[in-house]
N, CA, C and O atoms as CSV, one atom per row, in Angstrom:
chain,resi,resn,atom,element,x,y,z
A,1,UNK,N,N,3.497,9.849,-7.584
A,1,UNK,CA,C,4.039,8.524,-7.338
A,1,UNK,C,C,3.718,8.104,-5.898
A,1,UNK,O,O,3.749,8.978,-5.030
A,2,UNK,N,N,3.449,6.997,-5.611
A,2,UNK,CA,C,3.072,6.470,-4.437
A,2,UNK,C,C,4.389,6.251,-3.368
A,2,UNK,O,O,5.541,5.960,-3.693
A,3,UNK,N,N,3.931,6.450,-2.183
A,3,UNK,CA,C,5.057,6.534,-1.478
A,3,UNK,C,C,5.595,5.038,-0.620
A,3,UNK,O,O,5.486,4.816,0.586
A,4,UNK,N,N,6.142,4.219,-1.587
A,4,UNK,CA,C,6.167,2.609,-1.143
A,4,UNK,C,C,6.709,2.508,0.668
A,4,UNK,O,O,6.245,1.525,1.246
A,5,UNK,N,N,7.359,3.167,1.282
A,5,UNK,CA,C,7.959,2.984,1.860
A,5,UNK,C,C,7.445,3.234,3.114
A,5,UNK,O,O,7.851,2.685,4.138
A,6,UNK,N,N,5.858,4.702,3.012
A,6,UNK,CA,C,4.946,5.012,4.040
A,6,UNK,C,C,3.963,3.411,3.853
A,6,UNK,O,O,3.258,2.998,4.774
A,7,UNK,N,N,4.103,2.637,2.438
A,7,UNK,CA,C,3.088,1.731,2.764
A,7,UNK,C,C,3.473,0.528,3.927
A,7,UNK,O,O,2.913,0.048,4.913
A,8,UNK,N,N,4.986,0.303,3.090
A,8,UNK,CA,C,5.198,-0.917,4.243
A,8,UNK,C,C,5.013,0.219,5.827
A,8,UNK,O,O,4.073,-0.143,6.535
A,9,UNK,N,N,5.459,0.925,6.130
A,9,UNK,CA,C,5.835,1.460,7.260
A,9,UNK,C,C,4.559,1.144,8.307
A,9,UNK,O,O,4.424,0.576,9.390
A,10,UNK,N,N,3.649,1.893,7.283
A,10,UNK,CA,C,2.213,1.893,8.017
A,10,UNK,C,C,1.504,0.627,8.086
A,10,UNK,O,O,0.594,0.614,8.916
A,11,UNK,N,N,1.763,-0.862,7.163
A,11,UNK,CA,C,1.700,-2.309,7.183
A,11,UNK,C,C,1.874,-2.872,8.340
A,11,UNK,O,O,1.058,-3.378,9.110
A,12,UNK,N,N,3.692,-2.668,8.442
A,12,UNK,CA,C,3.766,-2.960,9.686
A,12,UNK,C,C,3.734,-2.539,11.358
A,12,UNK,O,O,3.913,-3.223,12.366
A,13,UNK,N,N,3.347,-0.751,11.113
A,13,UNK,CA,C,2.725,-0.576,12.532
A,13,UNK,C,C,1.116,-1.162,12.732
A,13,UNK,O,O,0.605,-1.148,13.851
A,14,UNK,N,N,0.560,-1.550,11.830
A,14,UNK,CA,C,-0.527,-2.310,11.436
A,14,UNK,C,C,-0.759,-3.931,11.735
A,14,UNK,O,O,-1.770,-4.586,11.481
A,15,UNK,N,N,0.494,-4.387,12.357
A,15,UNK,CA,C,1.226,-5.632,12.275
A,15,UNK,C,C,0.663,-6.399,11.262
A,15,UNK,O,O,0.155,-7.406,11.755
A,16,UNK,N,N,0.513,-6.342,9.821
A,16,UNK,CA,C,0.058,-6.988,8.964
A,16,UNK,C,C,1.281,-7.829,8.188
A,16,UNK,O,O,2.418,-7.377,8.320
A,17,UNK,N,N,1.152,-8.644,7.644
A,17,UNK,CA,C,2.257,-9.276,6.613
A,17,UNK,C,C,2.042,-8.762,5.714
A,17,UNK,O,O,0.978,-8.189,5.482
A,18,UNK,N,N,3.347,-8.856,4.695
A,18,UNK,CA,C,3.311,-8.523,3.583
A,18,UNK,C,C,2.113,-9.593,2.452
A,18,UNK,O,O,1.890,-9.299,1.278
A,19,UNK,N,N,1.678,-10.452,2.961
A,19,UNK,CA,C,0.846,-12.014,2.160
A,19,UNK,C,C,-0.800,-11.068,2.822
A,19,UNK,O,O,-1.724,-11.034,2.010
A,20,UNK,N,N,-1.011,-10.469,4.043
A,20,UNK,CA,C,-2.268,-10.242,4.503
A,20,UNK,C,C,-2.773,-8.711,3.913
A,20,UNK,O,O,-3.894,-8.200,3.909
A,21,UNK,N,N,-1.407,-8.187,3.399
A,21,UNK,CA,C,-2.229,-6.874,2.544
A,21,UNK,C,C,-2.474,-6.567,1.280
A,21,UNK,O,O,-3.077,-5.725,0.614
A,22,UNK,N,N,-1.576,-7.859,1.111
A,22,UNK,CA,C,-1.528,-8.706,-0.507
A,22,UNK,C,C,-3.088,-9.056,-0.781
A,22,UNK,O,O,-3.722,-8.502,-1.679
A,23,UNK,N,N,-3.590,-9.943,0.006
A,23,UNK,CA,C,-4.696,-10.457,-0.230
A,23,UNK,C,C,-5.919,-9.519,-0.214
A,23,UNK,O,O,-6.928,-9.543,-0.919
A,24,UNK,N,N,-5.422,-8.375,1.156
A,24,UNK,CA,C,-7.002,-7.216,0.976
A,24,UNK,C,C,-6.912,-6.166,0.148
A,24,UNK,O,O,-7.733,-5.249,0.151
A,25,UNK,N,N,-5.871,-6.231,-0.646
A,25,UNK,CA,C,-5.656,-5.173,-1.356
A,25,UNK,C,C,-5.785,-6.110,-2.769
A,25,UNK,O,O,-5.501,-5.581,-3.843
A,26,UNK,N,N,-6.053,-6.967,-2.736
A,26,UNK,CA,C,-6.322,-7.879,-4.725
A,26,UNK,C,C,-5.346,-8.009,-5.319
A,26,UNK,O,O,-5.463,-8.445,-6.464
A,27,UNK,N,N,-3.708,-7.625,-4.700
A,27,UNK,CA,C,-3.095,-8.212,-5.560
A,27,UNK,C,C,-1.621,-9.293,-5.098
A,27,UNK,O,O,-1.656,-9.472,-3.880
A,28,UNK,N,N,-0.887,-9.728,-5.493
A,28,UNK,CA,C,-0.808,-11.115,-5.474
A,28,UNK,C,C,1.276,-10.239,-4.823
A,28,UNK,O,O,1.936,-9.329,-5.325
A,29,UNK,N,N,1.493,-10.959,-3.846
A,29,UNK,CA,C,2.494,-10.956,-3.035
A,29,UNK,C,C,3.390,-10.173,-3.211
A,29,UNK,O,O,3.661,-9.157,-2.570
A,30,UNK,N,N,4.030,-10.747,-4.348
A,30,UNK,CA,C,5.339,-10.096,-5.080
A,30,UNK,C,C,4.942,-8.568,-5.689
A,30,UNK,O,O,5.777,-7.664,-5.742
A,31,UNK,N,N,3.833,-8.448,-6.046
A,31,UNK,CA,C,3.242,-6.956,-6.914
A,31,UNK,C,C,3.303,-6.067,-5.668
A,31,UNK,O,O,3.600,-4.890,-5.875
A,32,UNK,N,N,3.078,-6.429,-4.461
A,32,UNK,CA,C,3.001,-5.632,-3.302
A,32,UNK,C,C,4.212,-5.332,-2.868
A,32,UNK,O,O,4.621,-4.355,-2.241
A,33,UNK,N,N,4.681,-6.166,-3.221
A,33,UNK,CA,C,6.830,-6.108,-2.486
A,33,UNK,C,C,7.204,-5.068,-3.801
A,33,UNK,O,O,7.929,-4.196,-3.323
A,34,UNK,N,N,6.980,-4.788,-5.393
A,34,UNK,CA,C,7.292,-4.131,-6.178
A,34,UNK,C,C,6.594,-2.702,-5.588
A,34,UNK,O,O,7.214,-1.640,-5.646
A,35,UNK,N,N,5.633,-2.771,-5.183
A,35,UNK,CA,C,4.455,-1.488,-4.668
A,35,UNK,C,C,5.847,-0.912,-3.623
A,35,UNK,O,O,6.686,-0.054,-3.896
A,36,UNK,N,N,5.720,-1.620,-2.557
A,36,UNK,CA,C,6.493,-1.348,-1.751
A,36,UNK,C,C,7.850,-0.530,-2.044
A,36,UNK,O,O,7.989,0.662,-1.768
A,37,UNK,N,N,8.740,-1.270,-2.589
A,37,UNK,CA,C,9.697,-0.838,-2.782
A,37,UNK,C,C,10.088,0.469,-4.318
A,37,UNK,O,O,11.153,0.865,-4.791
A,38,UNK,N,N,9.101,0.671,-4.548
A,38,UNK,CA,C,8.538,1.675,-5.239
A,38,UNK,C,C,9.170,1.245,-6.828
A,38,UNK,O,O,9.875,2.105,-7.354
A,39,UNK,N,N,9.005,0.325,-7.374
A,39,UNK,CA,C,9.183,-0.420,-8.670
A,39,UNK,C,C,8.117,-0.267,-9.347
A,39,UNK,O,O,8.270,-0.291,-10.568
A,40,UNK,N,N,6.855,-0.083,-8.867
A,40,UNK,CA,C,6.013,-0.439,-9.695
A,40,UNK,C,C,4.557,0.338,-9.219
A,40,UNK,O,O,4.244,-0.027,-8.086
A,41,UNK,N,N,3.690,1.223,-9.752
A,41,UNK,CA,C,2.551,2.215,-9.155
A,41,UNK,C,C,1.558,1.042,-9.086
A,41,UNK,O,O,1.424,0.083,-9.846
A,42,UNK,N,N,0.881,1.392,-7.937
A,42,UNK,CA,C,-0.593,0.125,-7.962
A,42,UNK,C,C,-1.596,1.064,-8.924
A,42,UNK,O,O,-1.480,2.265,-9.169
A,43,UNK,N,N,-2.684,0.062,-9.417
A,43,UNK,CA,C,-3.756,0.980,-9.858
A,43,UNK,C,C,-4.608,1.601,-9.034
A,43,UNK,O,O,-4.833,1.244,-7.877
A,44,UNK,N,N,-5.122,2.573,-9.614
A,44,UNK,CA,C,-6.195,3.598,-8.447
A,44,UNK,C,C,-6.998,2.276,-7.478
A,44,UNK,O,O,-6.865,2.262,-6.254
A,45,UNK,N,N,-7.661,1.419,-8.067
A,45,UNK,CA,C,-8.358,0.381,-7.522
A,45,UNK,C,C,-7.530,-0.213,-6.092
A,45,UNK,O,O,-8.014,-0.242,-4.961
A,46,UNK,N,N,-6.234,-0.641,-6.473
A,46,UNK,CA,C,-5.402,-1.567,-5.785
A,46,UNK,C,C,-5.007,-0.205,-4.339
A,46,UNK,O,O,-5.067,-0.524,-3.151
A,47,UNK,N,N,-4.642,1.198,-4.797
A,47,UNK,CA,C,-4.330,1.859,-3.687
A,47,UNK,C,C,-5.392,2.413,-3.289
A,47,UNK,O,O,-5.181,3.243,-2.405
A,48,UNK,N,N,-6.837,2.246,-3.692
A,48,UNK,CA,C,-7.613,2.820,-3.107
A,48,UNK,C,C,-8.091,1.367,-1.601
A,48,UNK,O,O,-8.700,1.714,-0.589
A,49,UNK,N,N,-7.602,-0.256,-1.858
A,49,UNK,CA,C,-8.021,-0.855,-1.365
A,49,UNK,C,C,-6.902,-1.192,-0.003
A,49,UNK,O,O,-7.173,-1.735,1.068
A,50,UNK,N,N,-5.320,-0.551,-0.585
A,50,UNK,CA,C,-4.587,-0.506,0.288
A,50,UNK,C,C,-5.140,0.703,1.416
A,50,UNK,O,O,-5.344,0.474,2.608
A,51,UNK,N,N,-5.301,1.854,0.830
A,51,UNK,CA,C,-5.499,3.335,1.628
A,51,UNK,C,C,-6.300,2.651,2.989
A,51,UNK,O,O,-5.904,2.677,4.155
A,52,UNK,N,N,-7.504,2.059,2.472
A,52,UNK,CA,C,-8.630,1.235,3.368
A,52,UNK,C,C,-8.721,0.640,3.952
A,52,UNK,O,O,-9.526,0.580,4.881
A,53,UNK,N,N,-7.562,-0.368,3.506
A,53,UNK,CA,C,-7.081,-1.640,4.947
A,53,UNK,C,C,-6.547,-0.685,5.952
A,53,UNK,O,O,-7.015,-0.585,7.086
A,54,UNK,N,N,-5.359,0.147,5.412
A,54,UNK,CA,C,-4.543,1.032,6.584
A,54,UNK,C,C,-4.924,1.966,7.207
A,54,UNK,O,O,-4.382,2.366,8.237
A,55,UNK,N,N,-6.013,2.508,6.631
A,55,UNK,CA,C,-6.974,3.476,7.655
A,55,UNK,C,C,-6.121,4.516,7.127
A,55,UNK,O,O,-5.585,5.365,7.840
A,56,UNK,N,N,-6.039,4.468,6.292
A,56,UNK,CA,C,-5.640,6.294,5.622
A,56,UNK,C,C,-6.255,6.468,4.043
A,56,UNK,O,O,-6.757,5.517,3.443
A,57,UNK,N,N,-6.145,7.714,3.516
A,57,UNK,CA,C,-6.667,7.666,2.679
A,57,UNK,C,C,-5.386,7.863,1.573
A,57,UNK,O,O,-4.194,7.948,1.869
A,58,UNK,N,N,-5.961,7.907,0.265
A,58,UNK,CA,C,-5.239,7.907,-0.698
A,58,UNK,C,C,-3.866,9.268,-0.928
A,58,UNK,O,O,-2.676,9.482,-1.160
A,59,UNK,N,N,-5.054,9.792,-0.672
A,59,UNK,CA,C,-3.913,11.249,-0.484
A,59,UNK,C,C,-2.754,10.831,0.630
A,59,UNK,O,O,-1.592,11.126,0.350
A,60,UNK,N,N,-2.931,10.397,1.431
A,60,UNK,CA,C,-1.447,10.163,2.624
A,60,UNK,C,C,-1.000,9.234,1.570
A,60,UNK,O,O,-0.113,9.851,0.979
A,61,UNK,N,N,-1.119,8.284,1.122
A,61,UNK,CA,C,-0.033,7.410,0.366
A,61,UNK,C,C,0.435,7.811,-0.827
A,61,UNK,O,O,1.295,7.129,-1.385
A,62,UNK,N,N,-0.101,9.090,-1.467
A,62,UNK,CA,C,0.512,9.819,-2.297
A,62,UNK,C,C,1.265,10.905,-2.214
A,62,UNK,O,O,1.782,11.524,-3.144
A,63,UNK,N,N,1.320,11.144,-0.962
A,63,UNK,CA,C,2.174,12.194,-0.633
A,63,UNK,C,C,1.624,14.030,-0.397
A,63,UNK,O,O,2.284,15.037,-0.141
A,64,UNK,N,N,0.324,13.842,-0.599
A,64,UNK,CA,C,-0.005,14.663,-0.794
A,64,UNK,C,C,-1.051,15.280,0.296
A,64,UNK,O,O,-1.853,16.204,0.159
A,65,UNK,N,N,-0.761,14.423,1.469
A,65,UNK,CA,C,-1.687,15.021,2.577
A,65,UNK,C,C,-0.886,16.043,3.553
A,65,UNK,O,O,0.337,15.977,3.430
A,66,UNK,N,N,-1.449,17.120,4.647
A,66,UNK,CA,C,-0.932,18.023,4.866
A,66,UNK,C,C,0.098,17.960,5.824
A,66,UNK,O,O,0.731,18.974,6.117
């Protein structure tokens, strides 16, 4: 499960909005606020495009880096 809470965290040491990672990540505002708050898993696509904006990779937003 994705870890919504490292995403916003790392968003906003990123100073990004929640609307500017919406848009580089393909999906649409509210799906990112569900991402976020861990309601809802993005697809591999959508967290592989989040991992990329934030300069981490997939594994840190899954919990699974060391």
């Amino acid at each position: 499960m994705v870890n919504g809470q490292k995403i916003r965290k790392l968003r906003e040491e990123a100073g990004m909005t929640l609307v500017e990672l919406a848009a580089a990540a393909g999906v649409s505002t509210p799906q990112l606020s569900y991402i976020e708050s861990s309601l809802k898993d993005p697809s591999v696509k959508v967290l592989e495009n989040i991992a990329n904006r934030l300069s981490v990779t997939v594994d840190e937003l899954l919990n699974r880096s060391r």
